[in-house]
C-alpha positions, -999 to 999 in steps of 0.1 A, spaced: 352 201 -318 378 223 -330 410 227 -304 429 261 -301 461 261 -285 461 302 -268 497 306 -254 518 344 -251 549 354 -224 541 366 -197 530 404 -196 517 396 -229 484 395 -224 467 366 -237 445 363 -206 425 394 -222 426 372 -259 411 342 -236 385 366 -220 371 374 -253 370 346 -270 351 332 -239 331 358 -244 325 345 -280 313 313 -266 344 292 -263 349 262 -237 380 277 -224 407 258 -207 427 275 -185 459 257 -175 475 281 -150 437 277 -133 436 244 -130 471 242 -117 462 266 -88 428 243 -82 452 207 -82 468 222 -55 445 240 -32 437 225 7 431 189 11 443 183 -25 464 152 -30 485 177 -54 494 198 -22 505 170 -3 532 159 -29 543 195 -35 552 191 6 561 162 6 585 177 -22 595 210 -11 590 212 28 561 219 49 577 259 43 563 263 12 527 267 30 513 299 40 502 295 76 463 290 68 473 252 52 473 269 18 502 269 -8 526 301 -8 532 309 -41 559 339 -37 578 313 -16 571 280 -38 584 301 -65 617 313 -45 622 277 -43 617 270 -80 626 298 -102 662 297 -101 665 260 -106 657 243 -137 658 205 -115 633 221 -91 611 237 -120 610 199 -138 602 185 -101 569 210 -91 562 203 -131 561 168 -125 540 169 -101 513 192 -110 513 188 -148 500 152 -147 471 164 -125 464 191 -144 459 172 -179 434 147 -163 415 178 -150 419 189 -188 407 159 -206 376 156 -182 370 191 -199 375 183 -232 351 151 -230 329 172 -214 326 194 -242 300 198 -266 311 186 -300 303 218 -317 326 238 -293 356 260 -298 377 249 -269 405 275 -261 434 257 -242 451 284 -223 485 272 -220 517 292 -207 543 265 -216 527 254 -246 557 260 -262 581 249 -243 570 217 -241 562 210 -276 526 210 -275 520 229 -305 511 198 -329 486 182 -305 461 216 -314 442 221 -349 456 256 -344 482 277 -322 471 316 -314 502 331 -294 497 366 -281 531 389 -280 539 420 -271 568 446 -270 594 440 -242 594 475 -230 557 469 -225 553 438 -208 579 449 -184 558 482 -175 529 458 -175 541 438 -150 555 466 -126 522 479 -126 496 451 -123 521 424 -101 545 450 -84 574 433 -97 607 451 -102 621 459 -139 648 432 -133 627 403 -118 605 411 -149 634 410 -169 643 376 -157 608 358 -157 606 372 -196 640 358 -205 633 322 -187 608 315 -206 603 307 -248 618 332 -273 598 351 -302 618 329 -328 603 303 -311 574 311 -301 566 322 -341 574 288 -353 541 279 -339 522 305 -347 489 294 -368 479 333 -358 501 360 -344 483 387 -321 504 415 -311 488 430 -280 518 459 -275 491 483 -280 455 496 -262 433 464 -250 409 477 -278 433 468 -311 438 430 -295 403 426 -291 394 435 -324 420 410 -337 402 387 -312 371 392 -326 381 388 -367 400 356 -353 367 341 -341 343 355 -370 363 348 -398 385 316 -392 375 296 -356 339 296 -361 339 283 -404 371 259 -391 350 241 -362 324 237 -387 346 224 -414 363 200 -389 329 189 -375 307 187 -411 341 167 -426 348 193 -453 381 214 -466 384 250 -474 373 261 -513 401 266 -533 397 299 -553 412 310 -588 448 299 -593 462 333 -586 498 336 -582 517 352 -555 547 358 -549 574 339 -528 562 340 -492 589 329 -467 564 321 -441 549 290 -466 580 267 -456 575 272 -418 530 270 -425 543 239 -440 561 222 -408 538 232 -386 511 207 -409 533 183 -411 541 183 -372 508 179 -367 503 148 -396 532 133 -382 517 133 -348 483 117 -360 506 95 -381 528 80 -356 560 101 -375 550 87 -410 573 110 -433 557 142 -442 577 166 -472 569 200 -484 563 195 -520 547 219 -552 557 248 -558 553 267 -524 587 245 -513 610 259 -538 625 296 -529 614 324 -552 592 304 -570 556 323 -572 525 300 -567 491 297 -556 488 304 -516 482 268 -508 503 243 -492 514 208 -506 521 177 -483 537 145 -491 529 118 -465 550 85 -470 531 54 -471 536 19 -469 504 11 -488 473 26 -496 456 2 -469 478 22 -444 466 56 -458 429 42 -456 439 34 -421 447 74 -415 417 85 -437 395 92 -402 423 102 -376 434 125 -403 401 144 -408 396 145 -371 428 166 -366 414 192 -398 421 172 -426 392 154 -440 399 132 -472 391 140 -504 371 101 -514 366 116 -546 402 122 -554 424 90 -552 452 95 -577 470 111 -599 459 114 -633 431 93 -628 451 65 -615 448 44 -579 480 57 -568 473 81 -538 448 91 -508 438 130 -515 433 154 -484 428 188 -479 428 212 -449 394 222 -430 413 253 -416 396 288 -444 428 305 -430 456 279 -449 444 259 -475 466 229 -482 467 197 -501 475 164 -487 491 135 -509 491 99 -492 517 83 -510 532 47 -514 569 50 -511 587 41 -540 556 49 -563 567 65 -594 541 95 -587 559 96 -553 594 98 -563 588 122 -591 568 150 -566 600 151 -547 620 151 -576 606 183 -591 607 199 -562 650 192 -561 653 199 -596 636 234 -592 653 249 -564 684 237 -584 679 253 -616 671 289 -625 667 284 -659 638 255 -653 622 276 -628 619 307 -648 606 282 -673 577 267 -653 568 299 -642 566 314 -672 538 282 -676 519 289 -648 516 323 -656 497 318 -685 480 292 -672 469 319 -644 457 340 -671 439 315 -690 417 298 -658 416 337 -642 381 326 -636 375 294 -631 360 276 -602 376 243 -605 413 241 -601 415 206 -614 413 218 -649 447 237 -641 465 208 -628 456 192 -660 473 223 -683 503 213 -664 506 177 -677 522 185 -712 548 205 -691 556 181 -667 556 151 -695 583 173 -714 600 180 -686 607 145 -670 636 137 -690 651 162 -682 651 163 -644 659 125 -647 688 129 -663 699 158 -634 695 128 -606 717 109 -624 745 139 -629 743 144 -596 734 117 -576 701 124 -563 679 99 -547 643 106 -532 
């Protein structure tokens, strides 16, 4: 089962995204739907929202009055986090009824407003958010809920920001456009990455690696890279994850794939996260258990074809440990070392343009790194540096 976390600002029009990737054949989840179903007549939910609010919050069939519920609410971040704790408990046992209901080949969609917001993001194998133009969301809004510019206004600004709301972002769908351009975004998303990603999680298997092509610096890989780790350190139990390899030092060009260092006590303990690990899209690599042929380290990868990644299960204290996060320090420190090492995997580049196992390159890079050692040892000890 592969777990999509679909969130966008209101006006933003993720509820057409959801639509189509229903369509598609995804279980999908709809949060804000199952928080108006917790509540209807005779619910439990809607007796603790009066018991809460006031017998006024009910329209005079018995049912709950939203307009005035949210009078009560919107201006009040107490009241907001009172409703919330009532409804939001409710709401996630209706949603993991759902999700063990669920086939275990399905795409589930989690439609979730405050996904954000309440830090959610690491509990999904990906995060779609749906955005869209200010200007446009507030004309949406006018037009489809009769809201005025300024209550629009308000209701955008209360909730996350884009900044945030891109720090999540596995894919970014920008719906400021006609319905048509977001549902053929839609469409590619489900084709090309959610389908091959269920399977991948399901069948226990990571995305190919290709040839080691080099691009340049990307400054999204750093923030690719935390939103991994946030979700290692969540299967983990907040083990220490580090961006290491070349895609964590700044201006440094490198292969497009992503390189994790998870702390570990032992390898026993990185056995231990061998299966919860490849549940949450990143199956082990049994294969590959060290480093240089050596029992030093647990090898995953990611399932997701849209960010490939490495994962290194480490011991703390290891030498292999200890020198991965020294390299990494020692290049963003020195220009003249990285223009050396790049000038390396260049050639390197040029030499395996065409081969279909990237191990052999890692193993051109040995001499390199053997020469090299001394030399970022002895820039530790000039400055100080410890792991």
């Amino acid at each position: 089962m592969l777990r999509v976390g679909l969130t966008g600002g209101i006006g933003s029009g993720k509820s057409t995204v959801a639509g189509r990737l229903a369509e598609h054949g995804a279980v999908l989840i709809d949060a804000d739907k199952l928080a108006r179903e917790v509540v209807q007549p005779g619910t439990p939910g809607l007796a603790a929202v009066v018991e809460a609010f006031g017998a006024e919050v009910l329209a005079p069939d018995g049912s709950l009055d939203r307009p005035k519920l949210a009078a009560v609410v919107f201006n009040s971040a107490e009241q907001r986090e009172r409703l919330n704790g009532i409804v939001h408990p409710l709401v996630g046992r209706r949603t993991a009824e759902m999700l063990a209901s669920a086939a275990d080949d399905a795409v589930v969609v989690h439609d979730v407003p405050l996904l954000v917001e309440k830090n959610y993001a690491p509990m999904y194998h990906l995060v779609v958010v749906v955005d869209a133009d200010v200007e446009e969301r507030v004309r949406r809004l006018a037009e489809t809920r009769g809201m005025s510019p300024q209550d629009a206004r308000a209701r955008i600004a209360a909730q996350a920001t884009v900044e945030q709301r891109r720090a999540v972002a596995d894919v970014w769908l920008d719906n400021s456009s006609t319905p048509d351009r977001v549902l053929a975004q839609a469409d590619a998303l489900w084709a090309d990455r959610l389908v091959p990603f269920e399977a991948n999680v399901r069948l226990r298997r990571w995305g190919r690696y290709g040839n080691p092509r080099l691009y340049d610096y990307n400054a999204e890989w750093p923030l690719q890279a935390a939103r991994l780790a946030a979700r290692i350190e969540l299967v983990t139990g907040g083990l220490r994850v580090d961006h290491i390899g070349s895609t964590a030092v700044p201006g440094l060009p490198a292969k497009d794939i992503i390189d994790l260092q998870v702390t570990v006590s032992s390898l026993d303990q990185a056995d231990g996260f061998a299966e919860p690990l490849t549940a949450a899209g990143f199956p082990v690599r049994p294969e590959n258990t060290g480093d240089r042929g050596k029992e030093t380290k647990r090898y995953h990868n990611c399932a997701d074809p849209g960010r490939l990644a490495n994962i290194h299960l480490r011991v703390e204290g290891s030498e292999d440990w200890r020198n991965a996060l020294l390299f990494r320090d020692w290049l963003r420190a020195s220009v003249e070392e990285r223009a050396s090492y790049v000038q390396l995997k260049q050639g390197i580049a040029k030499r395996f343009a065409s081969a279909g196992d990237l191990a052999e390159v890692a193993t051109a890079k040995d001499a390199w790194f053997d020469s090299a050692l001394p030399r970022a040892q002895a820039w530790a000890e000039a400055t100080g540096w410890q792991p």
